[in-house]
N, C-alpha and C positions, 0 to 999 in steps of 0.2 A: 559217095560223098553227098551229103545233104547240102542244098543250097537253102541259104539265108538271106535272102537281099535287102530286106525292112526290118525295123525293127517292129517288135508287135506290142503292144503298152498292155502294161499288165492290170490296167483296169483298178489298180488297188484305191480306195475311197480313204481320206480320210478319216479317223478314229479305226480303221482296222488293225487288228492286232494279229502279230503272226508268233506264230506256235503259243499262241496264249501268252504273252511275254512284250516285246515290243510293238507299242501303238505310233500306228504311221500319222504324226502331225502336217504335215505337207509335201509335195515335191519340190526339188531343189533345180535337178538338172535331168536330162536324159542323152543319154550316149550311143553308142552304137551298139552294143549288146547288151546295156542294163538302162535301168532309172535310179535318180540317188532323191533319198526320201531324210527331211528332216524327223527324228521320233524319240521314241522316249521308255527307256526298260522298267516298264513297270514295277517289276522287282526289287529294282537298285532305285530307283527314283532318279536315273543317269539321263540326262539327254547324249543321243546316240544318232549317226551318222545310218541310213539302210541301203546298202545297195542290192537292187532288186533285180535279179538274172529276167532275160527273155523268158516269158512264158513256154516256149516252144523248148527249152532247156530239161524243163520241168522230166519230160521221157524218156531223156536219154541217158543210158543207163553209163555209160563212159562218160559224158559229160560229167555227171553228178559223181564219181569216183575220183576223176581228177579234179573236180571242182572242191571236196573236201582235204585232199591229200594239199594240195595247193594250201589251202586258209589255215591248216591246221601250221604248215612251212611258216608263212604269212606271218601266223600270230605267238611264233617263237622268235620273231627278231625283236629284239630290243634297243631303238635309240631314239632320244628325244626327236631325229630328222626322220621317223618310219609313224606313221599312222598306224597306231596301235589296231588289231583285229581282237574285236571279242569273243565272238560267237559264229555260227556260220548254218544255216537251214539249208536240209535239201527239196524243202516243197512237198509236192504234191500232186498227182497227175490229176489235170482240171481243178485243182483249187492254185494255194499261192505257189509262185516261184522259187526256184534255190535263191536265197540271199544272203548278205554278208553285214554283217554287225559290226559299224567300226566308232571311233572315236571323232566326235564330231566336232569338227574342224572350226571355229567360228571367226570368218575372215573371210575367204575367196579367193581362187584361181590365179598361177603365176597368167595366165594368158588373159582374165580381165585387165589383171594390172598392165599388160604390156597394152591393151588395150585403151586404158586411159593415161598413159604416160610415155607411153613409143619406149625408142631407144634408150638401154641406161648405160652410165658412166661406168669405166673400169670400177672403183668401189664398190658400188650398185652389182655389177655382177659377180664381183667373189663373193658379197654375203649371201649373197644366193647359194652360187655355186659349192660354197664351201659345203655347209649340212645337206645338201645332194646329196654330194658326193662321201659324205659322212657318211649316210645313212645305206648306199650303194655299199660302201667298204663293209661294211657289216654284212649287208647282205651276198657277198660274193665270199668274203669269208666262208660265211655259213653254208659255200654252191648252191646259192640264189640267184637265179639271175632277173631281171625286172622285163624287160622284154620290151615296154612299152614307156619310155621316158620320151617327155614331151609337158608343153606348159601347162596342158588339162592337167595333168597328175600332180602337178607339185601346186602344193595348197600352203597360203600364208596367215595366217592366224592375224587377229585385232591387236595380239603383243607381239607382232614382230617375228613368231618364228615360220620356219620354212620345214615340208615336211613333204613326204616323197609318198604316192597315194598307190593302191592297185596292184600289189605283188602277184606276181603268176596269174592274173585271169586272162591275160591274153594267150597263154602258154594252156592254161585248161582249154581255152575255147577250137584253139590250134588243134591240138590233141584228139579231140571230139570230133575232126572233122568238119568240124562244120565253120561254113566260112560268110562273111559278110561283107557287101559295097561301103558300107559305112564302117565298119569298123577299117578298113585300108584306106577309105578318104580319111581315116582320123590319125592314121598314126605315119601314113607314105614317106611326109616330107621328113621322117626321124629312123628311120629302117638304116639300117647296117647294110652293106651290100650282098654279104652272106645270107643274110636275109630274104633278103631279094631272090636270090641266085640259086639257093638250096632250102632256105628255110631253118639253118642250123644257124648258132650261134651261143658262145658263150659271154664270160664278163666284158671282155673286149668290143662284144656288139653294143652293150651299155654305153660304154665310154666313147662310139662313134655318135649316138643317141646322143648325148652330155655333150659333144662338140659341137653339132649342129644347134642344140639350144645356146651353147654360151655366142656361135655365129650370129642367134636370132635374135640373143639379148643385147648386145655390142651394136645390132644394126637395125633392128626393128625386120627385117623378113627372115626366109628360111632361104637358104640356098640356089634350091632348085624349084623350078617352075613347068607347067605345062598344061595341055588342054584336057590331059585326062591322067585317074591318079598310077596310071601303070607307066606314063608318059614320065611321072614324076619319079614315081619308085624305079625306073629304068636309068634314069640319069646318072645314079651315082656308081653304074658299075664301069661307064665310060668316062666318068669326069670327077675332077677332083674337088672338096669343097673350097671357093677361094677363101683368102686370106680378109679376116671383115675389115681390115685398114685398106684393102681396093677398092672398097662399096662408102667407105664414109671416113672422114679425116678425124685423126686425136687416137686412134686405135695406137693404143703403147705394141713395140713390137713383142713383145715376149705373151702378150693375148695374141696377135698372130699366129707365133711358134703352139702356141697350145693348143689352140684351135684345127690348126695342119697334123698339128704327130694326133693330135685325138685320133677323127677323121681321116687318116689314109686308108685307102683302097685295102690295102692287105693289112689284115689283124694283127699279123705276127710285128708292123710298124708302128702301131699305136702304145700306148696305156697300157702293160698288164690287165690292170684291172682300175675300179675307183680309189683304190686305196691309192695307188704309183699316181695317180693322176693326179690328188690330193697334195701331196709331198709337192709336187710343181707347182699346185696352185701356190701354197703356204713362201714356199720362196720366190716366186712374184710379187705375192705383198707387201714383201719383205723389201725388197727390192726396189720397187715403185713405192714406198712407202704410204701405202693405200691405209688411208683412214678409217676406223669402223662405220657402220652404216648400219642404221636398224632400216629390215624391208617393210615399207608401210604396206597394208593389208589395200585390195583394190575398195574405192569409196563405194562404190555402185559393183554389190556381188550377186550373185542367184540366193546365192546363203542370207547375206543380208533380206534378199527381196522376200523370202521366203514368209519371213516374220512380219513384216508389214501387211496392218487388218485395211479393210477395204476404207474404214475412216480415214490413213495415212495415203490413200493413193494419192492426194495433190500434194504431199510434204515430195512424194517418194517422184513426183513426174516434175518439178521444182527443179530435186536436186539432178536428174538428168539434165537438166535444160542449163546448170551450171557450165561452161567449157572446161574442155579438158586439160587436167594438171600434165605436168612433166617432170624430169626428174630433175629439170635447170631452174623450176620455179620457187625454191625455196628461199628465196627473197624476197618474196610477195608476201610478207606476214600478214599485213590488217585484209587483202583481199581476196587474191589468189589461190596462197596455199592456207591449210591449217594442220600446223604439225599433227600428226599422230600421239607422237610422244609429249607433245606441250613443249619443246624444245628449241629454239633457236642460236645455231652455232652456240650449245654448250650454256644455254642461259634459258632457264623457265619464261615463257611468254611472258607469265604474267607480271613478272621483273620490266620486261618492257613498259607493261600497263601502269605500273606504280610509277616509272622511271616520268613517264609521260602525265600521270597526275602529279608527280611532285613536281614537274617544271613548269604545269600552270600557275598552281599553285605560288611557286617561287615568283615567277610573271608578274602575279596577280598582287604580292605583295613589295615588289620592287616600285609597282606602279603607283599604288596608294601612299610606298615613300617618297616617291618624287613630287607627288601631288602636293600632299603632306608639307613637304621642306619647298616649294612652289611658293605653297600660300602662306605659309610662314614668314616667308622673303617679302610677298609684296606687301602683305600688312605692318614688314616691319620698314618697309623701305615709306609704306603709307604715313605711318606715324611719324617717321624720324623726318617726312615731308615736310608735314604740318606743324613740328616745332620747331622747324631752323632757324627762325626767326626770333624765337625767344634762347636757345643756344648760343648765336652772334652776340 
């Protein structure tokens, strides 16, 4: 077994072009076994999402077998909640790295947004939750299993959608042997315990994965805690996840129950799969009669930042210096928050803005009739002064 402990940066310079085809416009983020590159398919004239394998990928000859066999799985699922795959490179020894051609995403991270907005409200997490788990159902259909769900993967669009990132590359990388410190700092606190335990796992290890996020969306952490991440990945074989209505008050019971049968210890206790798990969300909302909710995209993304020219760094270091929204703040219309959607409980802002010019407005004309009918009164009150006298 080859050990990988760093990651090693693949050096790619902006304006390069891989396999003659797509031009790398910037970096986005980097992970623990790739870099995600903003770019652009020359061909199609498409901007395109790149994720760029480890350098050290590039030689090995099982890596790259299951690294295509994976992409090719990958870019046969089809549903608006799966991050469509285009293409896929296996490199080149000493030039560029295996990398993956995806649909790029423009918005940011469910874990920015939790980022700047903590905890969300039941609502807040079925829209989420739901095209997850949409997009999971599909894939477990098809005997996919995702392997690595957590808030880096699920990516939210500037319109609102929610969409599930990174099919089998953790499952390629597995395969190859070759293992990483960072890549198990990245994924510990969402591991299935079979995971843990043996390394095996089917859709069920998914839907332990999906429990812990809806725990971390309900409460703002993850479960389990400790000073190192085997400390952390070791927890869940001895302990249960608790129930997120222990850790914070308003948690409806029936997120509770979901959260528990997810998340039990033994697979054969949880979810079949995302589809059974689905069917429970749907009759919760039901139930709680949970309103729709579009997920606003995070303000401040890597994606966003990506695109900002060195002229915009004081717009761009402004808007950090903003405080942080929440998901309670949408009652702050003129200061606080700013819809995404222009929307206000079901009313276009700008309805507000007219509403609020027209009652100056109105104000302003109420006042020059008082005024008005005022000095009309006293000049006639003046006049009818000065001739009382001849009236008697």
């Amino acid at each position: 077994m080859s050990a990988m402990e760093t990651h090693r940066p693949s050096d790619l310079r902006c304006g390069a072009v891989l396999d003659g085809r797509y031009r790398v416009d910037g970096l986005v983020a980097v992970g623990g076994m790739s870099e995600v590159y903003r770019g652009l398919d020359l061909r199609l004239e498409r901007p395109v999402a790149l994720k760029v394998m480890d350098p050290r990928y590039a030689g090995d000859e099982h890596f790259l077998t299951r690294f295509t066999r994976e992409a090719r799985a990958a870019a046969g699922l089809k549903h608006p909640a799966v991050v469509a795959v285009y293409d896929q490179g296996a490199g080149t020894p000493g030039g560029h790295p295996p990398f993956l051609v995806m649909e790029l995403v423009e918005g940011g991270t469910l874990r920015e947004l939790l980022r700047e907005r903590g905890p969300m409200p039941p609502h807040a997490v079925a829209a989420v939750l739901s095209p997850v788990l949409g997009g999971l159902a599909v894939a477990h259909r098809a005997g996919l299993v995702h392997r690595d769900i957590k808030p880096e993967n699920v990516l939210i669009s500037d319109d609102g959608e929610v969409k599930i990132a990174d099919f089998g590359l953790v499952r390629a990388v597995a395969e190859a042997k070759i293992t990483s410190t960072s890549i198990i700092l990245g994924t510990a606190a969402y591991l299935a315990p079979e995971q843990v335990s043996t390394g095996d796992m089917d859709a069920r290890g998914d839907v332990y994965s999906v429990g812990v996020l809806v725990y971390e969306l309900l409460t703002g952490r993850t479960p389990f805690a400790g000073d190192t991440t085997l400390a952390v990945a070791y927890q869940r074989l001895e302990r249960d996840v608790p129930r997120p209505g222990s850790v914070i008050e308003g948690v409806p019971e029936q997120f509770d129950e979901l959260v528990v049968r997810a998340t039990a210890r033994i697979p054969g206790q949880r979810f079949a799969d995302a589809g059974e798990m689905l069917e429970e969300l749907e009759v919760i909302v039901d139930e709680l009669r949970l309103p729709h909710f579009r997920v606003p995209a995070p303000r401040r993304s890597a994606l966003h930042d990506s695109t900002i020219e060195p002229a915009g760094r004081q717009t761009k270091a402004l808007a950090r210096a903003e405080p942080p929204a929440t998901f309670g703040d949408d009652h702050h219309i003129e200061t606080e928050y700013h819809s995404p959607t222009g929307r206000f409980a079901g009313i276009e802002l700008a309805e507000f803005d007219w509403a609020r010019q027209r009652a100056k407005r109105v104000l302003f004309f109420w006042v020059v009739a008082v005024l008005t009918l005022s000095g009309l009164a006293a000049a006639g009150a003046w006049t009818l002064g000065g001739n009382v006298s001849t009236l008697l």
